[in-house]
Biopython code that builds the backbone (N, CA, C, O; Angstrom):
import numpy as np
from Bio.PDB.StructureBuilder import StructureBuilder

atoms = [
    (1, "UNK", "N", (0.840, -1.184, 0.000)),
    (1, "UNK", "CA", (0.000, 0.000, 0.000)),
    (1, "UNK", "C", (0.885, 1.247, 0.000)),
    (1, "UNK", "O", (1.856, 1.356, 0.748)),
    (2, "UNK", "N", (0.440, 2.334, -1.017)),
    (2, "UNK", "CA", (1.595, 3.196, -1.187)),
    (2, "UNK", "C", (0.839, 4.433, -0.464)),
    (2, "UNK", "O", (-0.282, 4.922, -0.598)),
    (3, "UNK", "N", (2.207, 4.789, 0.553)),
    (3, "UNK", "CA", (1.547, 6.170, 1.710)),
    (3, "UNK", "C", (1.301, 7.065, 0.950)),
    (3, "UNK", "O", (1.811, 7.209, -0.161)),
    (4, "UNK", "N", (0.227, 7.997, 1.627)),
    (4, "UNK", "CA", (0.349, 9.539, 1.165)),
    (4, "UNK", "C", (1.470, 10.476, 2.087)),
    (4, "UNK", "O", (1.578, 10.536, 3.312)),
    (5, "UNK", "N", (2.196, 11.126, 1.096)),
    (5, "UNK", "CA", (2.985, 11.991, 1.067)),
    (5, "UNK", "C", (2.493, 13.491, 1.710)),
    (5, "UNK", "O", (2.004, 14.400, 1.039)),
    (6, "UNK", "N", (2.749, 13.524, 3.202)),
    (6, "UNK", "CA", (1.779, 14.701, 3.317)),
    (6, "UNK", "C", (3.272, 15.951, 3.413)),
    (6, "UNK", "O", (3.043, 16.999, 2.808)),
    (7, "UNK", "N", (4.464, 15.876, 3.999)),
    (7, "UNK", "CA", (5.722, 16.855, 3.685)),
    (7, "UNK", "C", (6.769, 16.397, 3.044)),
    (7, "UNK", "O", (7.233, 15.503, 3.752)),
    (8, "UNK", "N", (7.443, 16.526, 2.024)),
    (8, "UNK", "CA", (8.157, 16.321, 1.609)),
    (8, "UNK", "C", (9.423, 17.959, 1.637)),
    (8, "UNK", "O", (9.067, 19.039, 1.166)),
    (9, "UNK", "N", (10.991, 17.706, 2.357)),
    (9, "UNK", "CA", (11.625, 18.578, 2.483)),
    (9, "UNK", "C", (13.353, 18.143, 1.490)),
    (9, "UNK", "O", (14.371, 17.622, 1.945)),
    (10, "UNK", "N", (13.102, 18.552, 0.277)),
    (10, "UNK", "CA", (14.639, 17.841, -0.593)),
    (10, "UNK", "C", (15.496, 18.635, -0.820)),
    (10, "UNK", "O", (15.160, 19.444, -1.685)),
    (11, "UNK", "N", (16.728, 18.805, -0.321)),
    (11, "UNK", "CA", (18.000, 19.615, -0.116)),
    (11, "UNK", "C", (17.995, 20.583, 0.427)),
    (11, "UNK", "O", (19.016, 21.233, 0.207)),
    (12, "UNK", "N", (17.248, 21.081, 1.131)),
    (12, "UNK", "CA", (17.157, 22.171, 1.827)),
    (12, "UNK", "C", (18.433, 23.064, 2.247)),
    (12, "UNK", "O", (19.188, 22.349, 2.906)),
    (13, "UNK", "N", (18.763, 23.905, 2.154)),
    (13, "UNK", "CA", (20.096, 24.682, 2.808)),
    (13, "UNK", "C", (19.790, 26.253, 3.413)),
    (13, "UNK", "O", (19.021, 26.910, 2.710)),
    (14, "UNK", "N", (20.005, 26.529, 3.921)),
    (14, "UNK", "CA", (19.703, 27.986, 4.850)),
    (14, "UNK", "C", (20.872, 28.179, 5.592)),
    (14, "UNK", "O", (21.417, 27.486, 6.452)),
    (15, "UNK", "N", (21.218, 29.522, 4.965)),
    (15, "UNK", "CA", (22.747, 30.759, 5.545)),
    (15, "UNK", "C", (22.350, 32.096, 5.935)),
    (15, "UNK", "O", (21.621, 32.925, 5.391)),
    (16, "UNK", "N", (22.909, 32.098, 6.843)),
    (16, "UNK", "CA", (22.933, 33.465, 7.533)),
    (16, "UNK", "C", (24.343, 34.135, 7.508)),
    (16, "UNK", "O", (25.398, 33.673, 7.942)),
    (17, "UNK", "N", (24.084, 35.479, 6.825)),
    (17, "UNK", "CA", (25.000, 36.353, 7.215)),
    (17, "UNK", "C", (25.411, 37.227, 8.379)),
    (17, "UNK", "O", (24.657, 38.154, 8.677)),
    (18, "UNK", "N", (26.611, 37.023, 9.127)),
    (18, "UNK", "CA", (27.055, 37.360, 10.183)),
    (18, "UNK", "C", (28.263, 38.688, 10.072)),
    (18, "UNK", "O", (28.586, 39.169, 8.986)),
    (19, "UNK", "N", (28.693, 39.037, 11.071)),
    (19, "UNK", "CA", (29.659, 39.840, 10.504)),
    (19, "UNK", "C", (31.124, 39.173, 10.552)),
    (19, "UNK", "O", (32.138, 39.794, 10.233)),
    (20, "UNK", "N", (31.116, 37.911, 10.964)),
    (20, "UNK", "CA", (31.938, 36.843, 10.716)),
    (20, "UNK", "C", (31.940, 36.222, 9.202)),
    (20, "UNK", "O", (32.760, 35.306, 9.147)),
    (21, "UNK", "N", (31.452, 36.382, 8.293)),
    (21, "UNK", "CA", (30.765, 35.920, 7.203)),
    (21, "UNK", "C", (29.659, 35.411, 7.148)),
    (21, "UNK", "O", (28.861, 35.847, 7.977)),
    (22, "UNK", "N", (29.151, 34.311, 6.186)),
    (22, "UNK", "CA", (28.149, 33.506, 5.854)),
    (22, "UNK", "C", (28.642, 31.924, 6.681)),
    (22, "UNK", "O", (29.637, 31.199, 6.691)),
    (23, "UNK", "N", (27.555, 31.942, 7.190)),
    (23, "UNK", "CA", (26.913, 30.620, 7.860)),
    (23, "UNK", "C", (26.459, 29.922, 7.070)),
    (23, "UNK", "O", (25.945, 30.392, 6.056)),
    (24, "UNK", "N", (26.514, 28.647, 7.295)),
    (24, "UNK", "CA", (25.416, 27.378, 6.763)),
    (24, "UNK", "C", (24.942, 27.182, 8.123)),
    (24, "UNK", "O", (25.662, 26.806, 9.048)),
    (25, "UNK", "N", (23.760, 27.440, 8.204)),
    (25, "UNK", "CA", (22.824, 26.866, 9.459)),
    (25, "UNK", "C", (22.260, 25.588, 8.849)),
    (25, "UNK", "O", (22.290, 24.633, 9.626)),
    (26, "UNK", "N", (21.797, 25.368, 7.747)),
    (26, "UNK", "CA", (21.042, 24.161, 7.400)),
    (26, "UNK", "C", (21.946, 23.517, 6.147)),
    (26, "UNK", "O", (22.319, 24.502, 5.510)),
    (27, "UNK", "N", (22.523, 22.181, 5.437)),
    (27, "UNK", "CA", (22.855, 22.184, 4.531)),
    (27, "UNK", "C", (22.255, 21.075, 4.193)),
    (27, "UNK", "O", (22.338, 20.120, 4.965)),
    (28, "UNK", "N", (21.393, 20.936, 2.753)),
    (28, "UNK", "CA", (21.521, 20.193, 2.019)),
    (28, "UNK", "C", (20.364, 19.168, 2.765)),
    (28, "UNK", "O", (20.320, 18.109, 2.139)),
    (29, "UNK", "N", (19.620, 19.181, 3.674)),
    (29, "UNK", "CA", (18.934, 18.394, 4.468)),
    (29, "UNK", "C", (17.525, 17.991, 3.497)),
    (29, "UNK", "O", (16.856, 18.801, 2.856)),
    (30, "UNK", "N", (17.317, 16.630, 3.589)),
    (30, "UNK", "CA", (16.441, 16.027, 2.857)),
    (30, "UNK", "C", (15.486, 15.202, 3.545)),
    (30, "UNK", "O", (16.068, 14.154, 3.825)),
    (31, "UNK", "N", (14.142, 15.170, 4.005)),
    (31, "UNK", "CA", (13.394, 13.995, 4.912)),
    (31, "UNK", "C", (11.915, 14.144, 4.396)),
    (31, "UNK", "O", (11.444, 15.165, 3.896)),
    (32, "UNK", "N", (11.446, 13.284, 4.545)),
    (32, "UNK", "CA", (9.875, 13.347, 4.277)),
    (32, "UNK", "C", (9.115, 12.700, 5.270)),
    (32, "UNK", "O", (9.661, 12.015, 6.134)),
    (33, "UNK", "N", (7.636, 12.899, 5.203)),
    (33, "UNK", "CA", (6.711, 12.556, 6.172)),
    (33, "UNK", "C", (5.220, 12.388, 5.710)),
    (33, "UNK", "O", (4.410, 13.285, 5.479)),
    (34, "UNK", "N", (5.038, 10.948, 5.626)),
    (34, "UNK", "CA", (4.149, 10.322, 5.182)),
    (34, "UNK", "C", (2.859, 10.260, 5.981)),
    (34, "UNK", "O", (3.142, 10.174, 7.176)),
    (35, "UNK", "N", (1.475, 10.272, 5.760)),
    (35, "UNK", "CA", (0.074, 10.081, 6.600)),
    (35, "UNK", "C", (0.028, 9.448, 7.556)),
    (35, "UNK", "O", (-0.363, 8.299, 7.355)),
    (36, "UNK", "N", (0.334, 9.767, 8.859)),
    (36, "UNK", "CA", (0.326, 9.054, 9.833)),
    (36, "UNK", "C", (1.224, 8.759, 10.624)),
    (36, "UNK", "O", (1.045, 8.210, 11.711)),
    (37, "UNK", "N", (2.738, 9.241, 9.952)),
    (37, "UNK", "CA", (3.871, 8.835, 10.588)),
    (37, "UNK", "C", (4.020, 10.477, 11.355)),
    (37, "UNK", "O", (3.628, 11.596, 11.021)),
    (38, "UNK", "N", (4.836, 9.911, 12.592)),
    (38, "UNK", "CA", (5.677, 11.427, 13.255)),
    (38, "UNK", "C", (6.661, 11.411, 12.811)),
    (38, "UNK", "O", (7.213, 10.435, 12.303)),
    (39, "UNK", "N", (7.151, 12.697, 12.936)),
    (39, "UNK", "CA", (8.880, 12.776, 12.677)),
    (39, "UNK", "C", (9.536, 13.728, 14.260)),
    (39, "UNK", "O", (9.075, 14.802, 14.646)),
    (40, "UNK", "N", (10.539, 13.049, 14.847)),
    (40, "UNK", "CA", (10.836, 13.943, 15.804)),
    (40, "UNK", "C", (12.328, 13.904, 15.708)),
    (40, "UNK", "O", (12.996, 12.872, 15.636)),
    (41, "UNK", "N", (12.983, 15.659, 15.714)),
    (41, "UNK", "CA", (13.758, 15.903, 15.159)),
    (41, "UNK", "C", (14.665, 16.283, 16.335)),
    (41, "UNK", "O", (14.405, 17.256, 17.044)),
    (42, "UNK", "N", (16.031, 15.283, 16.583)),
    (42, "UNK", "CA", (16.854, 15.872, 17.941)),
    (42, "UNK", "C", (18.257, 16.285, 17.321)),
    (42, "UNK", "O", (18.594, 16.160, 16.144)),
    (43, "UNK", "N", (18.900, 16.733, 18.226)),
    (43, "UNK", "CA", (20.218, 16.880, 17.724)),
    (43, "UNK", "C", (20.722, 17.871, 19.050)),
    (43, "UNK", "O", (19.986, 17.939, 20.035)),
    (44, "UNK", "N", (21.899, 18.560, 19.011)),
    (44, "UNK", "CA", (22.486, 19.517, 19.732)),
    (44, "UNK", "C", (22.434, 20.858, 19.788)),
    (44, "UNK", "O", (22.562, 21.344, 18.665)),
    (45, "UNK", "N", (22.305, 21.608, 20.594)),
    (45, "UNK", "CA", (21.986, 22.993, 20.434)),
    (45, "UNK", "C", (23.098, 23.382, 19.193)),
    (45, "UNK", "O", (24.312, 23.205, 19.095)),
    (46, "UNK", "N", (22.218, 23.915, 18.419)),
    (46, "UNK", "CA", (23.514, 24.671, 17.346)),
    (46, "UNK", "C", (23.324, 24.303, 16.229)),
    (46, "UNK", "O", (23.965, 24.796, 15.301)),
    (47, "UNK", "N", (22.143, 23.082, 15.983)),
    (47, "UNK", "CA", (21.888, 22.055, 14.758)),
    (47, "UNK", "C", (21.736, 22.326, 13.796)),
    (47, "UNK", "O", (22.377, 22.056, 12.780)),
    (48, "UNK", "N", (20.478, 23.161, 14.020)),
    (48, "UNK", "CA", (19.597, 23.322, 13.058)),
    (48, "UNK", "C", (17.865, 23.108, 13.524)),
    (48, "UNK", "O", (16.799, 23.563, 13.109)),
    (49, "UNK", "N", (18.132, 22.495, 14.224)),
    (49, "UNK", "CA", (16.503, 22.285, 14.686)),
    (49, "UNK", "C", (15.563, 23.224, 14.034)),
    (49, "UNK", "O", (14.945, 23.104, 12.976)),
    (50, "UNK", "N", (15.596, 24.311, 15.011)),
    (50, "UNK", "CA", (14.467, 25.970, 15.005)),
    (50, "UNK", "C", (14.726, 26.265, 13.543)),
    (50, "UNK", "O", (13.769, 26.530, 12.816)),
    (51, "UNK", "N", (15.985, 26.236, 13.058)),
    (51, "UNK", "CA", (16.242, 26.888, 11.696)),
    (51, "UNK", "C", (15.271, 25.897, 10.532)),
    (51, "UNK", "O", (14.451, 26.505, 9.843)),
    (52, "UNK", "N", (15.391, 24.595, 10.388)),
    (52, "UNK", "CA", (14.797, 23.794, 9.439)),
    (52, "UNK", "C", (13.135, 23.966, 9.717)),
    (52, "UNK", "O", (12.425, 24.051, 8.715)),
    (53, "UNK", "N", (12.340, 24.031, 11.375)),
    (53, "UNK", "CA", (11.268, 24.521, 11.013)),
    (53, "UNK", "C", (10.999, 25.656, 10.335)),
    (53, "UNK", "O", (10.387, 25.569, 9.270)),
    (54, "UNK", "N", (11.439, 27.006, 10.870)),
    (54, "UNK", "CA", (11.401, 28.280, 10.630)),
    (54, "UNK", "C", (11.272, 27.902, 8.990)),
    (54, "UNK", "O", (10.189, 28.208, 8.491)),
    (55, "UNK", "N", (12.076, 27.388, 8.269)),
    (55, "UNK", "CA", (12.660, 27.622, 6.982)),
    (55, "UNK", "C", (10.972, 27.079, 6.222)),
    (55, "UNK", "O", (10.264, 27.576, 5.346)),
    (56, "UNK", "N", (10.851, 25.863, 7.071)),
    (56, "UNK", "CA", (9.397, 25.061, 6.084)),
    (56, "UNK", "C", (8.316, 25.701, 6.228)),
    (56, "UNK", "O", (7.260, 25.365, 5.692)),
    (57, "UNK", "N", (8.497, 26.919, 7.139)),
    (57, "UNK", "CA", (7.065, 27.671, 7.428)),
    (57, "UNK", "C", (7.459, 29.018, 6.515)),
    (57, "UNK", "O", (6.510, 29.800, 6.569)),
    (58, "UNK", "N", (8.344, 29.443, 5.848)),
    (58, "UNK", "CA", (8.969, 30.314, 5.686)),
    (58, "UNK", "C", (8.824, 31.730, 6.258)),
    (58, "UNK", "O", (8.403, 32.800, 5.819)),
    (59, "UNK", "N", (9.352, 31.293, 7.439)),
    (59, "UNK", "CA", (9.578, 32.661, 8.529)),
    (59, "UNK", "C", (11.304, 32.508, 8.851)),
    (59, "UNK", "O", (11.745, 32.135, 9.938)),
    (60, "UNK", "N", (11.964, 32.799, 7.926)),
    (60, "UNK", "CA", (13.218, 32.487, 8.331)),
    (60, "UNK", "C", (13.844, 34.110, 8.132)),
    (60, "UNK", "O", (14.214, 34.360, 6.985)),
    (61, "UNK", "N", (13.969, 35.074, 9.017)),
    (61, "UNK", "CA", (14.371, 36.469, 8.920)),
    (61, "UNK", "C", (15.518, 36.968, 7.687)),
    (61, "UNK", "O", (16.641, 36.482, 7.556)),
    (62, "UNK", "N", (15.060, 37.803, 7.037)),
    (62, "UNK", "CA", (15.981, 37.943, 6.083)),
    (62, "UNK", "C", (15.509, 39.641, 6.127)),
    (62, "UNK", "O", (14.390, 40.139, 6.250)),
    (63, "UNK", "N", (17.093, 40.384, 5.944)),
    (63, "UNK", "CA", (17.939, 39.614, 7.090)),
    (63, "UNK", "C", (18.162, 39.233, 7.823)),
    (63, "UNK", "O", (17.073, 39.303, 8.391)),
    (64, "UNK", "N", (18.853, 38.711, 8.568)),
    (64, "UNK", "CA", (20.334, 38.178, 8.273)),
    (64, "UNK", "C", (20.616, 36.800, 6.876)),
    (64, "UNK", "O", (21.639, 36.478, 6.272)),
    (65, "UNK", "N", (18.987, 36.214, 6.789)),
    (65, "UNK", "CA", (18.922, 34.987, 6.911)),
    (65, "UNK", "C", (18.369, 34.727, 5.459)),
    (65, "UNK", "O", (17.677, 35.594, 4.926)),
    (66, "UNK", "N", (18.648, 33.598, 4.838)),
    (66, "UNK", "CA", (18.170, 33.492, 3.347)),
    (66, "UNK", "C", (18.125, 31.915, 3.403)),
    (66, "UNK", "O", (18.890, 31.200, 4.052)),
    (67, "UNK", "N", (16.793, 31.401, 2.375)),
    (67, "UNK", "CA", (16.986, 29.831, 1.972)),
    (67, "UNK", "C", (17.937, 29.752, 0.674)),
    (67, "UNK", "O", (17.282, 30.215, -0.260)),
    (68, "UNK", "N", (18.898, 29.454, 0.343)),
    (68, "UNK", "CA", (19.479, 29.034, -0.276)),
    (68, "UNK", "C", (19.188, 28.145, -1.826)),
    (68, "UNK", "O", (19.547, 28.274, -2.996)),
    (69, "UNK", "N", (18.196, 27.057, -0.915)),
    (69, "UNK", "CA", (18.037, 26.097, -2.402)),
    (69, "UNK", "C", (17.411, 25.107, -1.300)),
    (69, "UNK", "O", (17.757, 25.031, -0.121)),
    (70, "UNK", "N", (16.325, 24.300, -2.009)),
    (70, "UNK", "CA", (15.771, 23.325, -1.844)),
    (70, "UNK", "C", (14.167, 23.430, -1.882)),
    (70, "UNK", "O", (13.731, 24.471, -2.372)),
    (71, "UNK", "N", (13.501, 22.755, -1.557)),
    (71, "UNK", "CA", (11.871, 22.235, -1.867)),
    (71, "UNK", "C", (11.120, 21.852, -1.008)),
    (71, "UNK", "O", (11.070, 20.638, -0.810)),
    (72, "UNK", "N", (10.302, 22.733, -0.227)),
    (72, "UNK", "CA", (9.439, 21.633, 0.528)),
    (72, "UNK", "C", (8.012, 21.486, -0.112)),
    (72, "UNK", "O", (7.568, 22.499, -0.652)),
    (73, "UNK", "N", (7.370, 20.544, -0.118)),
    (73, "UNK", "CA", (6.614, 20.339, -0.922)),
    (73, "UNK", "C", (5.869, 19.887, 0.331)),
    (73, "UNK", "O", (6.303, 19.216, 1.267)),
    (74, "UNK", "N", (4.108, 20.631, 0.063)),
    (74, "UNK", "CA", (3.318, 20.121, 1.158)),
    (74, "UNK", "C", (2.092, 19.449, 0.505)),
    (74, "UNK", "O", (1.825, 19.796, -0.646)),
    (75, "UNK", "N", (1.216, 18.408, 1.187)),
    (75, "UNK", "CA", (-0.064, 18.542, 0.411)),
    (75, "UNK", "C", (-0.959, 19.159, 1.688)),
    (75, "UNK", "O", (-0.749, 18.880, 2.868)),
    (76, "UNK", "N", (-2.103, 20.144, 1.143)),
    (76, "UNK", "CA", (-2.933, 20.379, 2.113)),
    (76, "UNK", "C", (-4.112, 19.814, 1.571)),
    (76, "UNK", "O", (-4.188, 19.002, 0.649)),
    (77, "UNK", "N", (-5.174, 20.407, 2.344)),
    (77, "UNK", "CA", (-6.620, 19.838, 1.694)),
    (77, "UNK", "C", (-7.035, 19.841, 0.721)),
    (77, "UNK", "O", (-8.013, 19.175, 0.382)),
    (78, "UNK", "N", (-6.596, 20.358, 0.236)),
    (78, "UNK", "CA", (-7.222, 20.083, -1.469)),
    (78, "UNK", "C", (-6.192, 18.981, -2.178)),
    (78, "UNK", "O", (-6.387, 18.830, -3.384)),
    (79, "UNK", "N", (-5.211, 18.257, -1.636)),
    (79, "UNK", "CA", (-4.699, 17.157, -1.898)),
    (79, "UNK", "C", (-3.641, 17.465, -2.558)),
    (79, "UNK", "O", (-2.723, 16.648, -2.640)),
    (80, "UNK", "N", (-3.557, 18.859, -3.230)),
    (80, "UNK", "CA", (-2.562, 18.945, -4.217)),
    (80, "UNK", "C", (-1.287, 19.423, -3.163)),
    (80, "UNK", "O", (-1.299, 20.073, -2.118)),
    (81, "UNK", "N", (0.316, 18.490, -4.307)),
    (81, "UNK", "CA", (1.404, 19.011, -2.941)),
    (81, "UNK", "C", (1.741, 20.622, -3.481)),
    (81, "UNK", "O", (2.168, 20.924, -4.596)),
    (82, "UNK", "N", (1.471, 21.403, -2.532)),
    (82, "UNK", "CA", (2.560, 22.836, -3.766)),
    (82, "UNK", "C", (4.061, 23.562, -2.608)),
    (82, "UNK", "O", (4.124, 23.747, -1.392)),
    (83, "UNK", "N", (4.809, 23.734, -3.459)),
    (83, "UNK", "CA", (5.712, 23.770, -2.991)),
    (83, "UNK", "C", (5.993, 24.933, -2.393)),
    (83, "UNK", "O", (6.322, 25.816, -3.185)),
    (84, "UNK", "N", (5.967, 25.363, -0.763)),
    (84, "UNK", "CA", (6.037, 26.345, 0.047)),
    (84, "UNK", "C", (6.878, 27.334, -0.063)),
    (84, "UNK", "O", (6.677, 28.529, 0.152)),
    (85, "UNK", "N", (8.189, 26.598, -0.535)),
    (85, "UNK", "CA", (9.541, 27.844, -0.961)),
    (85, "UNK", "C", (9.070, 28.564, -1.843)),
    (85, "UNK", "O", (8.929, 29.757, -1.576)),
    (86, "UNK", "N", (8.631, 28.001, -3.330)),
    (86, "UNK", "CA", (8.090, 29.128, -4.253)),
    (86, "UNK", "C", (7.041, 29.582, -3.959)),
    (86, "UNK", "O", (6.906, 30.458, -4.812)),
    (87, "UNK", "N", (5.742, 29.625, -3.029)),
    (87, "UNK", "CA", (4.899, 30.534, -3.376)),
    (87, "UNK", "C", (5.064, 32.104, -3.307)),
    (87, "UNK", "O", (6.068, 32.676, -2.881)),
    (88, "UNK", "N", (4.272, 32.526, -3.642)),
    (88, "UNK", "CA", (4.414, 34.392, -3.271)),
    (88, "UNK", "C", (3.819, 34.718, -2.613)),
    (88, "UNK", "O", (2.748, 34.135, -2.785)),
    (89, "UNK", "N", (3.738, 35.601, -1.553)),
    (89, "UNK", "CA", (3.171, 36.007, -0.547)),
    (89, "UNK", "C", (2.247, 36.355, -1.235)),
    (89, "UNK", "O", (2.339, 36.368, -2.462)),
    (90, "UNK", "N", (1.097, 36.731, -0.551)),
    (90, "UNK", "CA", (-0.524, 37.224, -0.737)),
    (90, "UNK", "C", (-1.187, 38.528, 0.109)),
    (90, "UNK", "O", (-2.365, 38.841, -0.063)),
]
sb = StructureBuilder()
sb.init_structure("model")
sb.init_model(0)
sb.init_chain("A")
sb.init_seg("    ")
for serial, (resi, resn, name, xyz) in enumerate(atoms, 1):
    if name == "N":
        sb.init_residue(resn, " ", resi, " ")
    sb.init_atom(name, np.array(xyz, "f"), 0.0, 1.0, " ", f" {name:<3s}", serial, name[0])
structure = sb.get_structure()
């Protein structure tokens, strides 16, 4: 039985400019999340955690802060997936 695809997140990368230079806060991060499954996301202060949500909701401050490259692709209720990075605000 083939799941529904409700997030899909493929290469994701997010940098922040510092006055140290450019950061990679996020690189290249890829995961998905199918109907029914959780995803719980750990790691060490400093990860990425806050940054990879922020980024899929796209509230990621710019400046300092920019997505780079990658795709999250959502489906909502109307079933169709559309992809959150490209839309345009409204």
């Amino acid at each position: 039985m083939k799941q529904e695809r409700i997030l899909e997140v493929s290469q994701l990368t997010v940098e922040f400019t510092t006055d140290n230079g450019v950061v990679q806060a996020v690189r290249d991060l890829s995961f998905h999340i199918d109907k029914g499954e959780t995803l719980a996301v750990v790691g060490e202060s400093g990860s990425g955690k806050s940054v990879t949500s922020l980024a899929i909701m796209r509230l990621i401050p710019s400046p300092p802060g920019r997505i780079v490259s990658g795709q999250v692709w959502f489906r909502g209720k109307d079933g169709q997936p559309k992809d959150l990075i490209g839309l345009t605000e409204a």
